[in-house]
C-alpha positions in Angstrom: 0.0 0.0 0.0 1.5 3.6 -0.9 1.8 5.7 1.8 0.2 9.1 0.8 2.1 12.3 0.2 0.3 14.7 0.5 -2.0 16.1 3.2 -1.3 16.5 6.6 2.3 16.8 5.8 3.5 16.8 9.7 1.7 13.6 10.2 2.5 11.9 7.3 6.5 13.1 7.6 6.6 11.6 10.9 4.7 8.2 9.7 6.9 8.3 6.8 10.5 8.8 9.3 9.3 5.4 11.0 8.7 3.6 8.1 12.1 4.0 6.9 13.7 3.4 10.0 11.6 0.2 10.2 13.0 -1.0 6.8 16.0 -0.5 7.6 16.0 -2.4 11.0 14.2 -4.8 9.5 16.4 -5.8 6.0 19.5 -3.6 6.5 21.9 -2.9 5.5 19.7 -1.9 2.2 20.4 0.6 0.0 17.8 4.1 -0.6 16.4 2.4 -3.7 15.1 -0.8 -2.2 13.5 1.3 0.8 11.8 3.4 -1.7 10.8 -0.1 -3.6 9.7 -1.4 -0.1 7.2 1.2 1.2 6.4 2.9 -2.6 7.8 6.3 -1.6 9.6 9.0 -4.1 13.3 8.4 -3.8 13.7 12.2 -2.6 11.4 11.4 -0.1 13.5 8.5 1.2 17.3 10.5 0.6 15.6 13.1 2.6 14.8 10.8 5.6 17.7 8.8 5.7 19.8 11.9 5.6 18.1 13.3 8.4 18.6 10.3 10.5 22.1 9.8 9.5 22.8 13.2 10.7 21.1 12.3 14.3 22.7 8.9 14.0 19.9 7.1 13.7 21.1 5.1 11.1 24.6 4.8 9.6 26.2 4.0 6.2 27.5 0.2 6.7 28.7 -0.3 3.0 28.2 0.0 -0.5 25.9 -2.3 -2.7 27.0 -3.2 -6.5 26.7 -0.9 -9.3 24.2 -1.0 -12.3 26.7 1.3 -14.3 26.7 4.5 -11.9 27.8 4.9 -8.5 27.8 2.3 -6.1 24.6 2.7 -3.8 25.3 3.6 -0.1 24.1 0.7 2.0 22.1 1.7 5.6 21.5 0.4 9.0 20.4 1.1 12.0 23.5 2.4 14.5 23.4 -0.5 16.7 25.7 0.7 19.2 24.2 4.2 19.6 20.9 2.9 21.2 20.3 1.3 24.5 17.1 0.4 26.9 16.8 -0.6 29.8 14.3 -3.9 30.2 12.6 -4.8 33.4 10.7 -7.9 34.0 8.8 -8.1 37.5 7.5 -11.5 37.9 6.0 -13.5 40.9 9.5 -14.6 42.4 11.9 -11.9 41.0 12.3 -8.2 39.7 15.3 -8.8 36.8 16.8 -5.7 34.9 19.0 -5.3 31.9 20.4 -3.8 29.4 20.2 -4.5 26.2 21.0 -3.4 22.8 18.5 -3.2 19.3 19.8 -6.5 18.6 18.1 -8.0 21.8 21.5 -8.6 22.9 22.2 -8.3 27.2 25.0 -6.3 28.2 24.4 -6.4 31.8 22.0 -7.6 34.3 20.6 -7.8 38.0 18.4 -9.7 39.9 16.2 -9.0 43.2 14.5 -12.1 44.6 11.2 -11.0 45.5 9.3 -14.2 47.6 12.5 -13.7 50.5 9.7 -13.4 53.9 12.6 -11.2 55.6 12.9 -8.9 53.2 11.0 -5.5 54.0 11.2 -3.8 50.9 8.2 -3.0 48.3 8.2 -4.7 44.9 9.2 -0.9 43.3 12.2 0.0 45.8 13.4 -3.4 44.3 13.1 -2.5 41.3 14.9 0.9 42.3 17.5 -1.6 43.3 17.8 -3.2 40.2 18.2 -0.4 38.2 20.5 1.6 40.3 22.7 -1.0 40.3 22.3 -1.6 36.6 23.3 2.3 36.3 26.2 2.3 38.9 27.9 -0.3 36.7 27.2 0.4 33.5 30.3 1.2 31.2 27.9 2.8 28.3 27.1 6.2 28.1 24.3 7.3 30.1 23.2 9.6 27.2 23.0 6.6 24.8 19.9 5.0 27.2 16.8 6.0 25.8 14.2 4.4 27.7 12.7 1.9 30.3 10.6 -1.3 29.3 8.0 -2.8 31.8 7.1 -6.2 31.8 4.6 -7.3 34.4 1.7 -9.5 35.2 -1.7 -8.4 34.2 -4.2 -7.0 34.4 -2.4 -3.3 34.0 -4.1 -0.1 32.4 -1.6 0.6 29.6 -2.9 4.2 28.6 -1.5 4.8 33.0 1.1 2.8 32.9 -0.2 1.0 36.5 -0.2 -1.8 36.8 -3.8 -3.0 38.5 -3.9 -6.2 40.5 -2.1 -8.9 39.5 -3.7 -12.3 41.1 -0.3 -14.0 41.8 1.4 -10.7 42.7 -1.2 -8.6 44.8 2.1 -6.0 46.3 1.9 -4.7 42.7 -1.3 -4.1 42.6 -2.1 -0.1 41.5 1.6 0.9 41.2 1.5 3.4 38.8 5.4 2.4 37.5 5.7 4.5 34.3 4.9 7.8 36.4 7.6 6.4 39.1 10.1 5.7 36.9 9.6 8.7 34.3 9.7 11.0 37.7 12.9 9.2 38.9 15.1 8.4 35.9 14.4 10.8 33.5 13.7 8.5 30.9 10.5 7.5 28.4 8.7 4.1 30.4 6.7 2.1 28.8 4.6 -0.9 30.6 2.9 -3.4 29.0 1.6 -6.9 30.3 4.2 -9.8 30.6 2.6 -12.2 27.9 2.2 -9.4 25.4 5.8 -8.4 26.0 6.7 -11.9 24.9 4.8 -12.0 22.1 6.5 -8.4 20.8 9.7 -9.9 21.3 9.0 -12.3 18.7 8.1 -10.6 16.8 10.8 -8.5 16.8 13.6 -10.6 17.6 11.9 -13.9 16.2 10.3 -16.1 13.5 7.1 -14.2 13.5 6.8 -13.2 10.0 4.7 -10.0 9.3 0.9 -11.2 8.3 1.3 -13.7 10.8 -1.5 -13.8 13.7 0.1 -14.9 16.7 -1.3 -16.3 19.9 2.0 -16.6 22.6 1.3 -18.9 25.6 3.4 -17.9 28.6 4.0 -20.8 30.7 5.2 -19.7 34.0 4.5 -19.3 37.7 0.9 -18.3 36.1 -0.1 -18.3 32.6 -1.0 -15.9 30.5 -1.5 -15.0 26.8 -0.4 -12.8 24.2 -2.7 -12.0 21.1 -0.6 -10.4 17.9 -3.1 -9.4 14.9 -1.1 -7.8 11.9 1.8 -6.8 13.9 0.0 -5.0 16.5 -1.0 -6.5 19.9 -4.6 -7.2 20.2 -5.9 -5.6 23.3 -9.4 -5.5 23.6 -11.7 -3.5 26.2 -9.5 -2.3 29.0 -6.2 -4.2 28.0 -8.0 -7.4 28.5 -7.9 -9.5 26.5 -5.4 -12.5 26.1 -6.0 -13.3 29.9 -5.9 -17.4 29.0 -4.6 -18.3 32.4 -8.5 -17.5 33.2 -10.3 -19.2 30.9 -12.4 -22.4 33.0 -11.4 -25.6 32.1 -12.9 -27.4 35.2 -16.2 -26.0 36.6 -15.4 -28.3 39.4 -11.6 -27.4 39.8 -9.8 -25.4 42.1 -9.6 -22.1 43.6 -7.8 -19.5 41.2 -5.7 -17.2 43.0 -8.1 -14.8 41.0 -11.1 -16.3 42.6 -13.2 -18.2 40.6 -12.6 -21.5 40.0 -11.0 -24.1 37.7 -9.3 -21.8 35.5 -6.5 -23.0 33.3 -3.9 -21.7 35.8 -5.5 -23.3 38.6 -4.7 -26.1 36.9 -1.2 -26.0 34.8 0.9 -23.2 36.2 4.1 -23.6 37.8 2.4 -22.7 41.3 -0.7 -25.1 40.2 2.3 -28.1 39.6 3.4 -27.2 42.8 0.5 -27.4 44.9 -0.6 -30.8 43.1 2.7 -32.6 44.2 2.1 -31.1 47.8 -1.5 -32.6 48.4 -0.5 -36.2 46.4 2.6 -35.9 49.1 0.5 -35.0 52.0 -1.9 -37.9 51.1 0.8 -40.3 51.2 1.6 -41.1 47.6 4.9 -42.4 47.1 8.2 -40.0 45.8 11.2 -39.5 45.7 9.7 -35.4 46.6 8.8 -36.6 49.8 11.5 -35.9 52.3 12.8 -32.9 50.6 8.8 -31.4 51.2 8.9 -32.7 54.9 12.2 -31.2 55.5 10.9 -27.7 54.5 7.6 -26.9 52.2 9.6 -24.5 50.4 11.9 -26.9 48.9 9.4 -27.8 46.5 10.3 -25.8 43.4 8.9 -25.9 39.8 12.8 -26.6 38.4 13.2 -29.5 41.6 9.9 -31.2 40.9 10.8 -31.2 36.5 14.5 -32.5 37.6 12.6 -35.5 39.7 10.5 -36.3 37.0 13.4 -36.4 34.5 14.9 -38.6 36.9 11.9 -41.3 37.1 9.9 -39.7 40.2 6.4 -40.9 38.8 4.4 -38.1 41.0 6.5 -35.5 39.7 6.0 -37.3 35.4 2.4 -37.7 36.1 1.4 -33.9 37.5 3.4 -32.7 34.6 1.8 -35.1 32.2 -1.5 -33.5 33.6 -0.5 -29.9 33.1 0.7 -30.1 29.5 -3.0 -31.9 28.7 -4.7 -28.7 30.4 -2.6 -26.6 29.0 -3.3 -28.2 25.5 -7.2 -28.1 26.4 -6.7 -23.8 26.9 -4.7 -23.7 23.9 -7.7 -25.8 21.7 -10.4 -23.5 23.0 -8.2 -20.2 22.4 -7.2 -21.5 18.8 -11.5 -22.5 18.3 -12.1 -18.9 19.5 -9.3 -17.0 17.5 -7.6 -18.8 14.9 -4.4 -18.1 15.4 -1.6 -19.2 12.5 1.3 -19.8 14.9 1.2 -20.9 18.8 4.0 -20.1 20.5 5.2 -21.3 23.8 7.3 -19.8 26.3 8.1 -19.1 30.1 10.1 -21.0 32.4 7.7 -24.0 32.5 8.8 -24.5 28.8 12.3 -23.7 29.0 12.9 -26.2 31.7 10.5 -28.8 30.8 10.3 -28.5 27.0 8.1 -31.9 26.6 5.2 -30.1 27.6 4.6 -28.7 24.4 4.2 -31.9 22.5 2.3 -33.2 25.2 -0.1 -30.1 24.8 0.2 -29.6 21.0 -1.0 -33.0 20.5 -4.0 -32.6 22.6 -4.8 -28.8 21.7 -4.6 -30.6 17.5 -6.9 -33.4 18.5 -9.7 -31.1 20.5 -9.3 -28.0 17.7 -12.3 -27.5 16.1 -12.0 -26.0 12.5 -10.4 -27.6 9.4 -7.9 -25.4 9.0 -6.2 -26.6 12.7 -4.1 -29.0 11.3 -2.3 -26.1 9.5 -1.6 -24.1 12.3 2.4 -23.8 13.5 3.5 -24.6 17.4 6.7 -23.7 18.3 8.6 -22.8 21.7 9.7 -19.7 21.6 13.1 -18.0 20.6 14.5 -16.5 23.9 13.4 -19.4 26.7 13.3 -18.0 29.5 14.4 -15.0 28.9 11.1 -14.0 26.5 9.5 -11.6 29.7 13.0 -9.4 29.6 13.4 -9.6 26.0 10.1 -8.3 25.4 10.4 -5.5 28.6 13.1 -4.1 25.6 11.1 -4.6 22.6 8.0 -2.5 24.1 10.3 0.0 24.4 12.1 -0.7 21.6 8.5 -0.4 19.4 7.8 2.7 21.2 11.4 4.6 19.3 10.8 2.8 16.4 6.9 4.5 16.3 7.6 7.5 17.3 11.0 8.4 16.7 10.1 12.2 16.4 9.7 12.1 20.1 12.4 10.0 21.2 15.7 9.2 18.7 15.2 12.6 16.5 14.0 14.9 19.3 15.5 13.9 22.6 
């Protein structure tokens, strides 16, 4: 589609500025001509762009492409090492910060265990913590950082940056963190829901290719979901949607930590796993889980109970077995519901127990509904369990890449 020239000639300049400097992160190092091919724009158009960000150094000169009997073409990318963000990923058990390049590359990082029961400080002076110490260490130039990426459990209000009340996380609940951080760093924030962080990193950093609709299961501690719809993250009313972890699976299940009951996290997370080995244990069946759970309840981890059933522990095999078939149950009524071309699995539940995702692929195929199922793509996704920080970078990331007017041009 040709982008019009013509019009509101402000608007259209600055939707025209991130076009190119997509492009170019996106195929770099590419030459004027093929951007103006690309997005059907005048060449002057582009050689005025492309000027202007080389001149901010947006984008740099990386080469020089062949010759078709003139001059060889000047070949553009982006100026990777003039551009840094710092991610942040607050999840149930630990605030982690980084920071990372445009290449999704981690230069540095720290972690603040959140779960310690002596520990008096709030979730946000922790992740003061982490990026203060981030900053104290950092060897790159402060004046090369050009923003902060949130990544947090839902629900949040995006539009506030606050994060509302997240069920398996209730001392974040109403933290407006973008106003926090803005006020204390100086810097753009941007906050945006753990699962759709994931998903965005994907897509930026991933295999997602760009008609692709996306739905990104993040297995974790909880579980949540991450709805991509022509390279923009589905939303709904009130940043809702995508909120798989509470869809019901069993009307007859357990308590959620939301409050209804037999919802998909209930029933597959990392803190469900847990709390299914504890009751077998408590009822007396046989593991090898036992002791270590009498010794001290808090020995029971998601990583110790996968490493026993990798080992043989039965308990441990047959909870996990369990899991990936609810988890494939969510995934069936999601793909019945939306239609996704590509499933994508990630979080730490995946990462350390891959073999969950056959087990729920094959039972998410066999329940799907529509004809088209079997055509659908399941994959694990590219970062493992790093996906959350990843994406913390590329919301940010997206938001300089939008809007570069406001952030890499006009700083």
């Amino acid at each position: 589609m040709r982008i019009v020239e013509s019009g509101n000639m402000d608007r259209n300049k600055h939707l025209n500025r991130s076009l190119v400097l997509n492009t170019i992160h996106k195929y770099g190092p590419i030459s004027k001509a093929k951007v103006a091919e690309k997005l059907e724009l005048t060449f002057a158009t582009i050689g005025n762009i492309t000027s202007e960000l080389t001149k901010t150094e947006a984008i740099r000169i990386s080469g020089y492409g062949d010759s078709n009997g003139g001059r060889k073409p000047a070949l553009y990318e982006i100026n990777w090492d003039n551009f840094y963000v710092i991610a942040v990923d607050i999840g149930v058990t630990k605030v982690t910060a980084a920071i990372v390049n445009l290449k999704a590359e981690i230069f540095s990082r720290q972690h603040i265990v959140i779960t310690n029961s002596q520990d008096s400080m709030t979730v946000i002076e922790k992740v003061y913590k982490a990026i203060d110490e981030l900053l104290d260490q950092m060897e790159i130039p402060s004046s090369k950082i050009f923003g902060i990426g949130v990544s947090a459990p839902g629900p949040i209000d995006e539009d506030e940056g606050k994060i509302l009340s997240p069920p398996n996380l209730q001392e974040t609940a109403d933290i407006k963190i973008k106003q926090l951080l803005e006020d204390r760093y100086n810097l753009i924030t941007v906050l945006e829901k753990d699962a759709n962080a994931a998903a965005l990193a994907e897509q930026w950093f991933g295999s997602i290719q760009m008609k692709e609709n996306i739905l990104y299961i993040l297995a974790d501690q909880g579980i949540g979901g991450g709805i991509i719809i022509g390279t923009r993250i589905y939303r709904g009313f009130k940043n809702g949607a995508g909120e798989l972890g509470h869809v019901s699976i069993d009307v007859d299940g357990p308590r959620c930590n939301c409050g209804n009951f037999g919802c998909l996290e209930a029933m597959a997370s990392g803190i469900a796993i847990i709390k299914r080995v504890e009751q077998e244990i408590r009822r007396g069946v046989s593991s090898t889980l036992s002791d270590l759970y009498l010794q001290e309840e808090n020995n029971l981890t998601l990583e110790v109970i996968i490493e026993h059933a990798e080992r043989g522990d039965k308990l441990a095999a047959t909870v996990l077995d369990e899991a990936g078939r609810y988890l494939g149950i969510g995934v069936a009524n999601a793909i019945n519901f939306f239609a996704p071309s590509k499933v994508i699995f990630g979080g730490q539940m995946i990462d350390l127990h891959p073999e969950i995702v056959k087990v729920a692929e094959e039972i998410a195929k066999s329940r799907s509904f529509s004809s088209f199922a079997d055509n659908i793509t399941y994959t694990k996704s590219s970062f493992g369990y790093q996906s959350t920080l990843i994406g913390a970078a590329s919301i940010i990331q997206q938001k300089l890449f939008d809007a570069p007017q406001n952030t890499i041009i006009q700083r």
